[in-house]
Structures are given as C-alpha cells and as structure tokens.
VMD Tcl script that builds the backbone (N, CA, C; Angstrom):
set m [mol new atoms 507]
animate dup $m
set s [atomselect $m all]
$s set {name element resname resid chain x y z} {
  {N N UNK 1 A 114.849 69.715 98.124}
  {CA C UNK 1 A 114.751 70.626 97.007}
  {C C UNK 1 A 116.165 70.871 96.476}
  {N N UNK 2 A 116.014 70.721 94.957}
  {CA C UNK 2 A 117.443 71.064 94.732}
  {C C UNK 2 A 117.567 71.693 93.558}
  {N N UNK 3 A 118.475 72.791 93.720}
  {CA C UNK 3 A 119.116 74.694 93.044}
  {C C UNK 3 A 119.826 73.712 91.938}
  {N N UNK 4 A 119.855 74.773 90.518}
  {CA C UNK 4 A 120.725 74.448 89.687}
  {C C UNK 4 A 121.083 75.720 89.114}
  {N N UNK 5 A 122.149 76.244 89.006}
  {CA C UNK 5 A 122.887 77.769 88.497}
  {C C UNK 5 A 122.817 77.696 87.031}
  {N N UNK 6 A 121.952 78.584 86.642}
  {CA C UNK 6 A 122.025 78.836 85.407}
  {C C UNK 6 A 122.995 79.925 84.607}
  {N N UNK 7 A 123.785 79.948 83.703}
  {CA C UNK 7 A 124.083 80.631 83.479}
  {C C UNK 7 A 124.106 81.328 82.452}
  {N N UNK 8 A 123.720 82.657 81.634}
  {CA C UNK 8 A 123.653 82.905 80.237}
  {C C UNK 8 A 123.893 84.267 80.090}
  {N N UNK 9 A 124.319 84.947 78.804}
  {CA C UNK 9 A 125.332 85.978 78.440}
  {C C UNK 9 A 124.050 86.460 78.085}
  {N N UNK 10 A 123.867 88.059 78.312}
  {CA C UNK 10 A 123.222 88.620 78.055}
  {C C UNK 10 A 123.667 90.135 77.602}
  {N N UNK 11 A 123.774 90.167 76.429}
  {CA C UNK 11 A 124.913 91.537 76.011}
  {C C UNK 11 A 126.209 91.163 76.252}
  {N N UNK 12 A 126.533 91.875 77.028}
  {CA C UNK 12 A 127.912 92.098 78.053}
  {C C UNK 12 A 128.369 91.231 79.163}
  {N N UNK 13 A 127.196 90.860 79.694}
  {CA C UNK 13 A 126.702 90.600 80.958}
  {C C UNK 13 A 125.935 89.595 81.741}
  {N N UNK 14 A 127.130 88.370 82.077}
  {CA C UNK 14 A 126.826 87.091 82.584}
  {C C UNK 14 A 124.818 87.009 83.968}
  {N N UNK 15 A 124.314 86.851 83.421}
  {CA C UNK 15 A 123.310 86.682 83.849}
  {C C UNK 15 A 122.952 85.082 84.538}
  {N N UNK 16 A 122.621 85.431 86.142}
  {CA C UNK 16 A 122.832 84.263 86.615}
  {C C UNK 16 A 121.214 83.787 87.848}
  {N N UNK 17 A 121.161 82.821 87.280}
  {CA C UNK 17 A 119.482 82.358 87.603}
  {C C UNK 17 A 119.803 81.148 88.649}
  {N N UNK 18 A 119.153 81.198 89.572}
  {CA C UNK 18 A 119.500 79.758 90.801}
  {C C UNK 18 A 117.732 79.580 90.480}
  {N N UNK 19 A 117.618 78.046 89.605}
  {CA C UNK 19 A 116.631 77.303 89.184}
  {C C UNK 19 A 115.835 76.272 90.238}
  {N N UNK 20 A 114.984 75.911 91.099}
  {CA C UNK 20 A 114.917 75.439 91.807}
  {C C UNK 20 A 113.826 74.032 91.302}
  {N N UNK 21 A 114.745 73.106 91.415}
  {CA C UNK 21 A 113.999 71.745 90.967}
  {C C UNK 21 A 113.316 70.929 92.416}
  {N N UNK 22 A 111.560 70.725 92.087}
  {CA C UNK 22 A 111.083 70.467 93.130}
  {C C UNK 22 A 111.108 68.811 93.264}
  {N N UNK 23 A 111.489 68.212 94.553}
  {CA C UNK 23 A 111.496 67.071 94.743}
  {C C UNK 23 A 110.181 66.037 94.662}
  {N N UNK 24 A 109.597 65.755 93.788}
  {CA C UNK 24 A 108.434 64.463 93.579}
  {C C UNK 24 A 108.528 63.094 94.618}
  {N N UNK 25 A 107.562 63.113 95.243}
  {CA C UNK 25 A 107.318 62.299 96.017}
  {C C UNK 25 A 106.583 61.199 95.380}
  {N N UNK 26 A 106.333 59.759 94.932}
  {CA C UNK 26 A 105.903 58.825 93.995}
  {C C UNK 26 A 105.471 58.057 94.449}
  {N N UNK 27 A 103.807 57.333 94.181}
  {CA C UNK 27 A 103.303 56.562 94.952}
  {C C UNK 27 A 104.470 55.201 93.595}
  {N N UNK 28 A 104.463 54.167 94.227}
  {CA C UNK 28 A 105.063 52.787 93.577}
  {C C UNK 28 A 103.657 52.550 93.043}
  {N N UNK 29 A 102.710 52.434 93.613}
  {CA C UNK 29 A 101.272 51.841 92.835}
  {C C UNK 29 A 100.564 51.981 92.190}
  {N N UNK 30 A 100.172 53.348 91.530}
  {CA C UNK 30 A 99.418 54.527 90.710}
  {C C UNK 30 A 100.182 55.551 90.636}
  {N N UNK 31 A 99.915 56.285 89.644}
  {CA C UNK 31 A 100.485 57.400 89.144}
  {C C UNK 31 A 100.712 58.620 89.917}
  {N N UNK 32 A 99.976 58.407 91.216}
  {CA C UNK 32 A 100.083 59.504 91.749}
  {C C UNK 32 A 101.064 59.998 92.565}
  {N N UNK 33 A 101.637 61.584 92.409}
  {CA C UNK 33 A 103.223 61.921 93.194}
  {C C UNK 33 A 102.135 63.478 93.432}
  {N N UNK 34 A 103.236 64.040 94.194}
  {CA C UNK 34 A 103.388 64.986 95.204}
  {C C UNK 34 A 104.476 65.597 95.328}
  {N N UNK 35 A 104.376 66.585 95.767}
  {CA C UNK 35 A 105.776 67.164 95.933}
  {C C UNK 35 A 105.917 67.497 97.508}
  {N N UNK 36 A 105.022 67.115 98.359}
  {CA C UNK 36 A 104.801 67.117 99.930}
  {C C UNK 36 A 104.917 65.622 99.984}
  {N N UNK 37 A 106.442 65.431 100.773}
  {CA C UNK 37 A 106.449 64.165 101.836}
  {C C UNK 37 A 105.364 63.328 102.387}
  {N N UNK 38 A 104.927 64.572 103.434}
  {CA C UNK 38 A 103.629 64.139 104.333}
  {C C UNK 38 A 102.748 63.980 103.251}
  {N N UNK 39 A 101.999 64.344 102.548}
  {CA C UNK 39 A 101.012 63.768 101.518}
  {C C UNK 39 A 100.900 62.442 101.071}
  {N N UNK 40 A 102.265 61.783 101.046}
  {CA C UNK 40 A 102.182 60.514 100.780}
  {C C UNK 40 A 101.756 59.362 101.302}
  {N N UNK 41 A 102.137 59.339 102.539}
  {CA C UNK 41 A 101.860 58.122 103.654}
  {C C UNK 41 A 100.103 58.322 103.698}
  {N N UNK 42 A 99.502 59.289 103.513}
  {CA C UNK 42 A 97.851 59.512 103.916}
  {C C UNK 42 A 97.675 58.732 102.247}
  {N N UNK 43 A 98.244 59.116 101.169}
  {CA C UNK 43 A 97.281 58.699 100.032}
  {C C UNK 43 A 97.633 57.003 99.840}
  {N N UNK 44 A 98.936 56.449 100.263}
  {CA C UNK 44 A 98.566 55.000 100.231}
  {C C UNK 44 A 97.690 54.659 100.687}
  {N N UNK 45 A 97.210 54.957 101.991}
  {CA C UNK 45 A 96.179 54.473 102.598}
  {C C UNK 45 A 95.223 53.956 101.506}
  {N N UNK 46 A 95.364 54.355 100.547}
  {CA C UNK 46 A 94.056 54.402 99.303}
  {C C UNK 46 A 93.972 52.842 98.771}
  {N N UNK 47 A 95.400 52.311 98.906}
  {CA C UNK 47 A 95.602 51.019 98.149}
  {C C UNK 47 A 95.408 49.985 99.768}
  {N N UNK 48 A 95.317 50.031 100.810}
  {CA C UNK 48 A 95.111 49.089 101.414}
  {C C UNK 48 A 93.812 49.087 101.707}
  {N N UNK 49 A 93.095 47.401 102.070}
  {CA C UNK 49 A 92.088 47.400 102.050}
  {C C UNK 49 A 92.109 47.753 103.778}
  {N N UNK 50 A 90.286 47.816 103.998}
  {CA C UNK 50 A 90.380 48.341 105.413}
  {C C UNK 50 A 90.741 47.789 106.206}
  {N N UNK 51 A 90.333 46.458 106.283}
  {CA C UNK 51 A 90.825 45.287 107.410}
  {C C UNK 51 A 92.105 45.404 107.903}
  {N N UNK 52 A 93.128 46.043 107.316}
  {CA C UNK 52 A 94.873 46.226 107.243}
  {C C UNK 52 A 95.197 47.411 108.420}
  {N N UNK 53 A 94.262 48.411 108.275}
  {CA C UNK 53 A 94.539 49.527 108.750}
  {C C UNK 53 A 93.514 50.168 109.984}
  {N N UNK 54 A 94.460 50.719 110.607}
  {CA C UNK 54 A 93.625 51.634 112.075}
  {C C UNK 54 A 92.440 52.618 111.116}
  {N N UNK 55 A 91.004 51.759 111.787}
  {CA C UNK 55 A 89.821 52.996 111.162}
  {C C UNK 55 A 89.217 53.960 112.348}
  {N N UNK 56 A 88.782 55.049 111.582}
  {CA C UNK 56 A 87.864 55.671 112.626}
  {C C UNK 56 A 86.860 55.366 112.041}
  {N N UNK 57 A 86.021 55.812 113.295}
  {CA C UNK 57 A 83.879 54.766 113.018}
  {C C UNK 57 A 83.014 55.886 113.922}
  {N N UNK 58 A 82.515 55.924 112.698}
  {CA C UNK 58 A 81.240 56.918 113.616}
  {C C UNK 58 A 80.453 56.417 114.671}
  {N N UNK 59 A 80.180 56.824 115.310}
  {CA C UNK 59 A 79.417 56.285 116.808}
  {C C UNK 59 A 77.782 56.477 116.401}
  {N N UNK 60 A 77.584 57.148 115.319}
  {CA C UNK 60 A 75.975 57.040 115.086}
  {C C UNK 60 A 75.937 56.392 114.240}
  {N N UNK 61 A 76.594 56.272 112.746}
  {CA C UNK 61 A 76.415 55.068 111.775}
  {C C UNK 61 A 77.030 54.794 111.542}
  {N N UNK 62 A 77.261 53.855 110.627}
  {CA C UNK 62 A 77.656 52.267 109.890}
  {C C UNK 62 A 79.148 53.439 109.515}
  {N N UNK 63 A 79.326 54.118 109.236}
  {CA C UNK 63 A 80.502 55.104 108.140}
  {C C UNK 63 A 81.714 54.749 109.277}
  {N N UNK 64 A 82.888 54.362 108.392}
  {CA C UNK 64 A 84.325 54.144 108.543}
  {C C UNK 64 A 85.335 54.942 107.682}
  {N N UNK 65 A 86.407 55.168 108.373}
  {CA C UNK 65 A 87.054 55.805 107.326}
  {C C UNK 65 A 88.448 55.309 107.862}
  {N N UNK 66 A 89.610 55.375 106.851}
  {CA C UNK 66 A 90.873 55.166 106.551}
  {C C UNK 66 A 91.976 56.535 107.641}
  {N N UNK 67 A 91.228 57.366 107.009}
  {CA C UNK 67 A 91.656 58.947 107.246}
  {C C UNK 67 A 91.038 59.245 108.641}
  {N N UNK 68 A 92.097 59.844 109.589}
  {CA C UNK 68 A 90.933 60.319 110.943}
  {C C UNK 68 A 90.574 61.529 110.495}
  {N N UNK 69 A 90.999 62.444 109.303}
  {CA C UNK 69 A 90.457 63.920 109.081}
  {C C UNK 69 A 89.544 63.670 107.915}
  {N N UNK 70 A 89.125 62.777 107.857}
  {CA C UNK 70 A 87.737 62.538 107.144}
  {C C UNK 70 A 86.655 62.183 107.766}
  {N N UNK 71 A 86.690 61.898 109.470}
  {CA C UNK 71 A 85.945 61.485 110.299}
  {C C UNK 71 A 85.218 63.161 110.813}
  {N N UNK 72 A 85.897 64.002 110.844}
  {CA C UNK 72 A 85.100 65.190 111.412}
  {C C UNK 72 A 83.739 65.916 110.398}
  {N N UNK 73 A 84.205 65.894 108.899}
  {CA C UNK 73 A 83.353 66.401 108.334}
  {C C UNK 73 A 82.349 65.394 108.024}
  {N N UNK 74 A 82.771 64.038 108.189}
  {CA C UNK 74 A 81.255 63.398 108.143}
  {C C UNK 74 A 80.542 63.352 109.289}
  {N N UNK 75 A 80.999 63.573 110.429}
  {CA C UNK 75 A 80.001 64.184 111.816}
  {C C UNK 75 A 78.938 65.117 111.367}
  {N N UNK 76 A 79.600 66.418 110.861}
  {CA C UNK 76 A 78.936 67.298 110.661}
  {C C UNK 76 A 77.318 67.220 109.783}
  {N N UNK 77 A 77.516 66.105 108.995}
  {CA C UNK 77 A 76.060 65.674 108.526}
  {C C UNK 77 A 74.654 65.100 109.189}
  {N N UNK 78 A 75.813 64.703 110.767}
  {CA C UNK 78 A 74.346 64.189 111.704}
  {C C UNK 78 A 73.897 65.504 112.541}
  {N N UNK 79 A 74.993 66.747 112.483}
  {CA C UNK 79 A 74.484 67.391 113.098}
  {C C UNK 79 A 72.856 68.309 112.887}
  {N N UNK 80 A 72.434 68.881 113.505}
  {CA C UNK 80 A 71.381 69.714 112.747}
  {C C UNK 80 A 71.871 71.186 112.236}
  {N N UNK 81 A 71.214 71.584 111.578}
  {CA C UNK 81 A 71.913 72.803 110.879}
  {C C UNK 81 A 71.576 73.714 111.452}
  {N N UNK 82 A 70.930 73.983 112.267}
  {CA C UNK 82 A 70.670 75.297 113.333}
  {C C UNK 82 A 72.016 74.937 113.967}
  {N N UNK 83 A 72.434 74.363 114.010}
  {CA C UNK 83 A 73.650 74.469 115.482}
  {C C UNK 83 A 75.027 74.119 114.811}
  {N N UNK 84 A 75.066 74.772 113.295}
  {CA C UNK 84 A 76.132 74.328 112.622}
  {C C UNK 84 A 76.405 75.907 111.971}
  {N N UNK 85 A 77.610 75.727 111.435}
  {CA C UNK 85 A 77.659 77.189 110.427}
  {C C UNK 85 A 77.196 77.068 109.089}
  {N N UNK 86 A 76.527 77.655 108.759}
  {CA C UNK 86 A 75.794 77.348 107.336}
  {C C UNK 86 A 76.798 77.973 106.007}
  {N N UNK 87 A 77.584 77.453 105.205}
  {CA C UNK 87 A 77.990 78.553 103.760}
  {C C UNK 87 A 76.653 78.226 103.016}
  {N N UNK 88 A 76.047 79.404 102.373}
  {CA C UNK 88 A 75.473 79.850 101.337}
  {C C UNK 88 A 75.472 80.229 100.112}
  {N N UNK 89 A 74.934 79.841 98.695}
  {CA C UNK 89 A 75.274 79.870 97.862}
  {C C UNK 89 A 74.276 81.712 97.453}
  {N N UNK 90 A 75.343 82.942 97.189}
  {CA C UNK 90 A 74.709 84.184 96.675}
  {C C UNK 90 A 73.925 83.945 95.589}
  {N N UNK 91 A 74.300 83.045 94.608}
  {CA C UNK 91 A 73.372 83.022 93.437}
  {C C UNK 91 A 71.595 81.967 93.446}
  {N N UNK 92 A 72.097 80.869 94.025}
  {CA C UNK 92 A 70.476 80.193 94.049}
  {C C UNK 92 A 70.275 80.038 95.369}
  {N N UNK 93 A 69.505 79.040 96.377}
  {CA C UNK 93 A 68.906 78.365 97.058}
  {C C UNK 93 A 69.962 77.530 97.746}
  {N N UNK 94 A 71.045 76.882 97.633}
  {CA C UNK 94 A 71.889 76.258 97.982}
  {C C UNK 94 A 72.284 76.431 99.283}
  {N N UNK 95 A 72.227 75.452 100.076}
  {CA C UNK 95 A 73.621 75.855 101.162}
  {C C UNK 95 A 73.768 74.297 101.688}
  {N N UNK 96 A 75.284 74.586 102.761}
  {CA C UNK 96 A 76.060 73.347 103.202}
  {C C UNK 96 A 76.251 73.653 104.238}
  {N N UNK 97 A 76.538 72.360 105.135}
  {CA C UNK 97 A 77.126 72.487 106.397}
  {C C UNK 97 A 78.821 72.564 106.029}
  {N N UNK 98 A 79.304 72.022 105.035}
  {CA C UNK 98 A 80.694 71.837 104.132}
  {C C UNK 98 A 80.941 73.224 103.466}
  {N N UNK 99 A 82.166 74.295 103.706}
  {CA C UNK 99 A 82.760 74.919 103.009}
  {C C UNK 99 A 83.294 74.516 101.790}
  {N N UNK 100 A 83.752 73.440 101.532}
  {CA C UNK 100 A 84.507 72.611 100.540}
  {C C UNK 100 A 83.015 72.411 99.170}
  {N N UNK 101 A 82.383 72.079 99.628}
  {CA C UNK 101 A 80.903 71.667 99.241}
  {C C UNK 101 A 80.754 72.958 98.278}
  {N N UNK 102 A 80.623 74.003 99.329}
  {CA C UNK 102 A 79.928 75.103 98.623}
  {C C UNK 102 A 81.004 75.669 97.404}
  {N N UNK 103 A 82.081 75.886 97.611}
  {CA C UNK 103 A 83.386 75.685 96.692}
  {C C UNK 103 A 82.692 74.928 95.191}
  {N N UNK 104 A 82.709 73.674 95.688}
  {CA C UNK 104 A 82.523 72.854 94.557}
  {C C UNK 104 A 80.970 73.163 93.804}
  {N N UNK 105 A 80.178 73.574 94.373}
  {CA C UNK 105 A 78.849 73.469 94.238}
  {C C UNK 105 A 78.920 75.464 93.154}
  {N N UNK 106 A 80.028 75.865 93.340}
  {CA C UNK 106 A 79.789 77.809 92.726}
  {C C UNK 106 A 80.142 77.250 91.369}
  {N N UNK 107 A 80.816 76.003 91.059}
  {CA C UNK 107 A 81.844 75.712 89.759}
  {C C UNK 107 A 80.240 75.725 88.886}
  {N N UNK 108 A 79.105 75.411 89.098}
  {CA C UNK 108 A 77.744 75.043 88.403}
  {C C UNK 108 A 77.070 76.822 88.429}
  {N N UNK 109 A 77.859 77.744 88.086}
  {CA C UNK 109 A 77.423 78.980 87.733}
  {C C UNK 109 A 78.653 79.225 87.166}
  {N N UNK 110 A 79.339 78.939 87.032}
  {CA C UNK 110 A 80.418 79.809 86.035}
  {C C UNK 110 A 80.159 78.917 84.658}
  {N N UNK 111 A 80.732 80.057 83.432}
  {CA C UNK 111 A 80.554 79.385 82.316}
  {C C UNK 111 A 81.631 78.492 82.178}
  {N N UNK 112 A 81.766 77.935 81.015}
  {CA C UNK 112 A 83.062 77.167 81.266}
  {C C UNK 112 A 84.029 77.863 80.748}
  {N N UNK 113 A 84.192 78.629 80.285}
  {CA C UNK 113 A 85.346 79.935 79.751}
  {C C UNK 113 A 85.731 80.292 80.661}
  {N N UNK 114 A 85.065 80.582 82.277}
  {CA C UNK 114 A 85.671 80.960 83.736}
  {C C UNK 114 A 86.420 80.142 84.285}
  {N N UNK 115 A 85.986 78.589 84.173}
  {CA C UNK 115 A 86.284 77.697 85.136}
  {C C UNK 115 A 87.527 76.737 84.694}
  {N N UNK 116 A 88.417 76.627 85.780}
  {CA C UNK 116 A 89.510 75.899 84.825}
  {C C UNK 116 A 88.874 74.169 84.775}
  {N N UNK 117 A 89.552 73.805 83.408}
  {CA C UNK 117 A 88.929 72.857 82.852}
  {C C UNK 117 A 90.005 71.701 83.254}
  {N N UNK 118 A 89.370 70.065 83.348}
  {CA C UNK 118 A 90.409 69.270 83.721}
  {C C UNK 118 A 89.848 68.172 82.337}
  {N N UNK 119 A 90.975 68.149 81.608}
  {CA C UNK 119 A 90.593 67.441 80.185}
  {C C UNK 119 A 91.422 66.132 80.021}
  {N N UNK 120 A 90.675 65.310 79.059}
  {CA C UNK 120 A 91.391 64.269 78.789}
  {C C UNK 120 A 91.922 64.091 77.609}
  {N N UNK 121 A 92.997 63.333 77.832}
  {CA C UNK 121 A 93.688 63.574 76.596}
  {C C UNK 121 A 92.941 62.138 75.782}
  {N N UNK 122 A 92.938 61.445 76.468}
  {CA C UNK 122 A 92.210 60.044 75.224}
  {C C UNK 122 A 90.860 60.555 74.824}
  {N N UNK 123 A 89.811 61.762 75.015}
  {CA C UNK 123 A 89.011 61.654 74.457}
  {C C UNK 123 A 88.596 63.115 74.979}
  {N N UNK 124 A 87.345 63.102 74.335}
  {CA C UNK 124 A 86.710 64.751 74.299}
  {C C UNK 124 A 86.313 65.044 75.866}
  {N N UNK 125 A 85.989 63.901 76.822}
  {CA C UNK 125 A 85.786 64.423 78.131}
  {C C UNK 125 A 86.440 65.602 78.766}
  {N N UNK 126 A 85.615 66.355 79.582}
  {CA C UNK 126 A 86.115 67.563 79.817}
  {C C UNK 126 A 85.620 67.768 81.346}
  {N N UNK 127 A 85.754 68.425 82.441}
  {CA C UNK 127 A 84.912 68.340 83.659}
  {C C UNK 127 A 85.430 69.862 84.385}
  {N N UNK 128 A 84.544 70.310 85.005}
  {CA C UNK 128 A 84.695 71.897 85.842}
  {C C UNK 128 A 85.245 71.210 87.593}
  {N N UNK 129 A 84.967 69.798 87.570}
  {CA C UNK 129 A 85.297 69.767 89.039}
  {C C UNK 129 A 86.557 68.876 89.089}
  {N N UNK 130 A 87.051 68.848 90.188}
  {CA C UNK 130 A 87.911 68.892 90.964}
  {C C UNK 130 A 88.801 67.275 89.878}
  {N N UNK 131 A 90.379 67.398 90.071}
  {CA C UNK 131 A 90.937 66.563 89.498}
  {C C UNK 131 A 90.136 65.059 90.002}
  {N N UNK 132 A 89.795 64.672 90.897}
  {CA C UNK 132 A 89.209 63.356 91.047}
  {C C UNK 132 A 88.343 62.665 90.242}
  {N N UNK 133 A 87.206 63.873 89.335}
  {CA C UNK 133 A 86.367 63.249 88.190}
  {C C UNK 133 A 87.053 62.849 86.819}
  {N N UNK 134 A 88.146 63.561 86.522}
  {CA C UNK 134 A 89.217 63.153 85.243}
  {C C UNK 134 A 89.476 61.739 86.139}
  {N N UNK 135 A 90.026 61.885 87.005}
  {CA C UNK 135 A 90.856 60.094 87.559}
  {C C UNK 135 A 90.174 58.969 87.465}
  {N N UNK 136 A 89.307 59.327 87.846}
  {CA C UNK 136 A 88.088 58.341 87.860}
  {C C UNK 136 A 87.394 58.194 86.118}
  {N N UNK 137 A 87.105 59.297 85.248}
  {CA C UNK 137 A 87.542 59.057 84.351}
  {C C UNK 137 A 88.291 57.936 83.024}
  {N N UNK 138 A 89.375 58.567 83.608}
  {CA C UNK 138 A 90.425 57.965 83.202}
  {C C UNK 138 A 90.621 56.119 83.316}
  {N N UNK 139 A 90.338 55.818 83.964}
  {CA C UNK 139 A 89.893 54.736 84.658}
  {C C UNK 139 A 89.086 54.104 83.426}
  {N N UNK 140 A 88.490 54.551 82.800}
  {CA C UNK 140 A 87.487 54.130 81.601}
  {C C UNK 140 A 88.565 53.428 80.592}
  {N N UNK 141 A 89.582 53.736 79.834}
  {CA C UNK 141 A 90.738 53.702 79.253}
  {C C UNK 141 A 91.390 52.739 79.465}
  {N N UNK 142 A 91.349 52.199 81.048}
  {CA C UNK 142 A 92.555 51.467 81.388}
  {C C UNK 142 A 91.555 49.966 81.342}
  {N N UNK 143 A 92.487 48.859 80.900}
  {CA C UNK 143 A 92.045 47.421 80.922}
  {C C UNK 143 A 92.243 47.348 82.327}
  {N N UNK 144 A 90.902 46.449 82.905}
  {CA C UNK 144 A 90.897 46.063 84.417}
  {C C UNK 144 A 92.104 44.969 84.961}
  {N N UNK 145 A 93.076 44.817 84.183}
  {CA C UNK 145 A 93.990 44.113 84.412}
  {C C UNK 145 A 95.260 44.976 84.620}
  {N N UNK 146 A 95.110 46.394 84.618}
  {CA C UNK 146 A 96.261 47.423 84.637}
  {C C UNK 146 A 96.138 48.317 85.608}
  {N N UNK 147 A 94.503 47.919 86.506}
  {CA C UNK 147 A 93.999 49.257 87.490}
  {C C UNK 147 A 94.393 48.294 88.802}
  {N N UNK 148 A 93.930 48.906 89.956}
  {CA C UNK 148 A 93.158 48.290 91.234}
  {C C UNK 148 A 91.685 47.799 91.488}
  {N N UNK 149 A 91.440 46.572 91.362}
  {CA C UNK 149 A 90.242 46.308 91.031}
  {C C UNK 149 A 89.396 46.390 92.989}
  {N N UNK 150 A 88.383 46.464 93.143}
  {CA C UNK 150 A 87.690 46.230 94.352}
  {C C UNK 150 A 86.857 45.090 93.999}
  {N N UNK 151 A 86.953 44.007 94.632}
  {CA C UNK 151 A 85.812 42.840 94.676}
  {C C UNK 151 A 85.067 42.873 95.772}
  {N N UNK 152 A 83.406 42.563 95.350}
  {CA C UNK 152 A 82.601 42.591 96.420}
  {C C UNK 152 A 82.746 41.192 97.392}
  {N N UNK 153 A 82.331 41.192 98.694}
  {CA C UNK 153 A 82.270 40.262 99.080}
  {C C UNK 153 A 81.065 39.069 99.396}
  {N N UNK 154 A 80.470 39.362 98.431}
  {CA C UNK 154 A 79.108 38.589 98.837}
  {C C UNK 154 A 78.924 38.181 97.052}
  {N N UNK 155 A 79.453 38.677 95.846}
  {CA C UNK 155 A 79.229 37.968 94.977}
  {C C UNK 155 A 80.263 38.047 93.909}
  {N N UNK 156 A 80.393 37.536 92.520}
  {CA C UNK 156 A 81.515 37.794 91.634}
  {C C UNK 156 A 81.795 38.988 91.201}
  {N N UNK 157 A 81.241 40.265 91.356}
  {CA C UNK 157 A 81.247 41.238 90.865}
  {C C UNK 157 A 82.705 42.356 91.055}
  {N N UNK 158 A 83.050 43.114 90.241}
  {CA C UNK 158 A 84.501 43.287 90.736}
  {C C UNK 158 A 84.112 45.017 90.075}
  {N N UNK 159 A 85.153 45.834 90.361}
  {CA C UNK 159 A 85.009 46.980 89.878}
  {C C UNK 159 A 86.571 47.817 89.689}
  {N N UNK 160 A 86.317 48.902 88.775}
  {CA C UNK 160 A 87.812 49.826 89.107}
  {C C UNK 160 A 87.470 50.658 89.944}
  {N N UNK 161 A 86.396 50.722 90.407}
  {CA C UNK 161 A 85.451 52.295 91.325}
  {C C UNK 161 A 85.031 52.025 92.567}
  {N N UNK 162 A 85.944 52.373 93.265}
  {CA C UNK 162 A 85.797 51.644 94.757}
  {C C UNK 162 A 83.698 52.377 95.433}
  {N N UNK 163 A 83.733 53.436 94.504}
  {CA C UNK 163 A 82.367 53.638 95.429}
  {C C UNK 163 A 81.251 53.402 94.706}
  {N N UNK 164 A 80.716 52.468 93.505}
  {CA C UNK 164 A 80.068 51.746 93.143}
  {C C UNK 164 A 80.085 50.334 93.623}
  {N N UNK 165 A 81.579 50.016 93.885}
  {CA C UNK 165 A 81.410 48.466 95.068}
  {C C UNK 165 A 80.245 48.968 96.173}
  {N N UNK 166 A 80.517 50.012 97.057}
  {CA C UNK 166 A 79.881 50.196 98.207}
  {C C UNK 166 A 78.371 50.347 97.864}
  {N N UNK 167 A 78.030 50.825 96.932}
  {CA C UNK 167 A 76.555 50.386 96.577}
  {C C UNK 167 A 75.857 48.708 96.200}
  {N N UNK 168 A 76.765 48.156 95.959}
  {CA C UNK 168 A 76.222 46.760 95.569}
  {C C UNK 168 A 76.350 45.708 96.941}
  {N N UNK 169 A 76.977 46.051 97.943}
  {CA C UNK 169 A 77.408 45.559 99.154}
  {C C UNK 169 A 76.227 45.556 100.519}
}
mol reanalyze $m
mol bondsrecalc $m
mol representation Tube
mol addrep $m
C-alpha cells in the first residue's frame, strides 16, 4: 500500500491529507484484479484446465472441484436437512441448507430501487445478482477469439461458458 501527502492551502492554513493508494493485484489473462494478494493464486485456478491441477472429489458423486473450499458446501447438498441448519426466507416458502443462497435468493423481493444494480455499459442489461451474471454477460460482446473458449471432449462444440460445456458432456 502506498501514502501520497497531499497538500493544499486552505485560508491561512496548509492543510495536509496522507492519500492512501491501494495496491491492484492483476490476473495477466482476464480482466480480473484484486486488491488481496491471496485472492489471486485461488482465481487463476479459473484458467487452468482440471487435468493440470490438485482436485477435490466428492466421495458420493461424480462433482470435482479446483477449490478445496468449494468442496464443503457442496457436501452439504447430500446431507439431509433435518441434520443441517436450515436459513429461511421471512417473506415466502424458501429455505437453504446455503447461507450464501438465502442472501442471493432475498435480492427477488426487493424492488430494484433497493437493490444495487450491476449494469452494462454495451447495452441496456441490468441484473440484482451478484457481479458474476454481468461477467458472464459480458461475455456476449466479446468475439470468441478474444475470450477463453471451453471445448467439449466428445464433439466440435466449443463455448465462452464453461457451465453450458458441462451440460453437453
């Protein structure tokens, strides 16, 4: 992190501001930065394919993951929900074994005047959830010769959306 002394006259009276410029952390491959170190090394993971990298694997199904802290909350889906903590949604019928879930799931009762909005600038798209639906998004815009493409392995089919590959597979 690094201070820059500002300095400016105010009346009489040298007025003095220590500005603090935050250090950006930059993926080389996509647009995406950080201003947390540690954040970085977990989101490359994103650009290698799996074969490259140490996975965790569920012991009841087929599910792999990149991330070992993405391996606990998909446990939680084989569990049964009597023997789990339930969040509940106050307004409808809803509930999760996922706190995060229920988070995302309250954004579908606020109007959109409540909810902060994640917009695009190439077009009228607009979304209440989480920056990942703009990215993905966004993705619409870009020629498949400028993204990360995923190819299936069983036929010619190629994609910018790594989790529409996993449906055709």
């Amino acid at each position: 992190m690094r201070q820059v002394m500002e300095k400016t006259l105010k009346g009489t009276c040298w007025v003095v501001r220590i500005l603090t410029e935050v250090q950006m952390y930059k993926c080389d491959i996509c647009e995406y930065q950080t201003k947390y170190k540690g954040a970085l090394k977990p989101h490359l993971l994103v650009h290698k394919d799996i074969s490259e990298v140490q996975t965790y694997k569920c012991d009841i199904c087929e599910y792999q993951t990149k991330r070992k802290g993405a391996l606990k909350p998909h446990l939680l889906d084989h569990k049964d929900i009597s023997n789990v903590q339930v969040y509940k949604c106050e307004t409808c019928e809803y509930q999760t074994k996922h706190k995060a879930r229920l988070k995302r799931h309250l954004l579908v009762h606020k109007d959109i005047s409540e909810a902060p909005m994640y917009k695009c600038d190439m077009c009228e798209y607009q979304t209440k959830r989480e920056t990942k639906h703009l990215k993905q998004h966004l993705l619409l815009h870009k020629d498949i010769s400028e993204v990360q493409t995923y190819k299936c392995d069983i036929c010619e089919y190629q994609t910018k959306h790594k989790d529409t590959l996993n449906i055709t597979q």
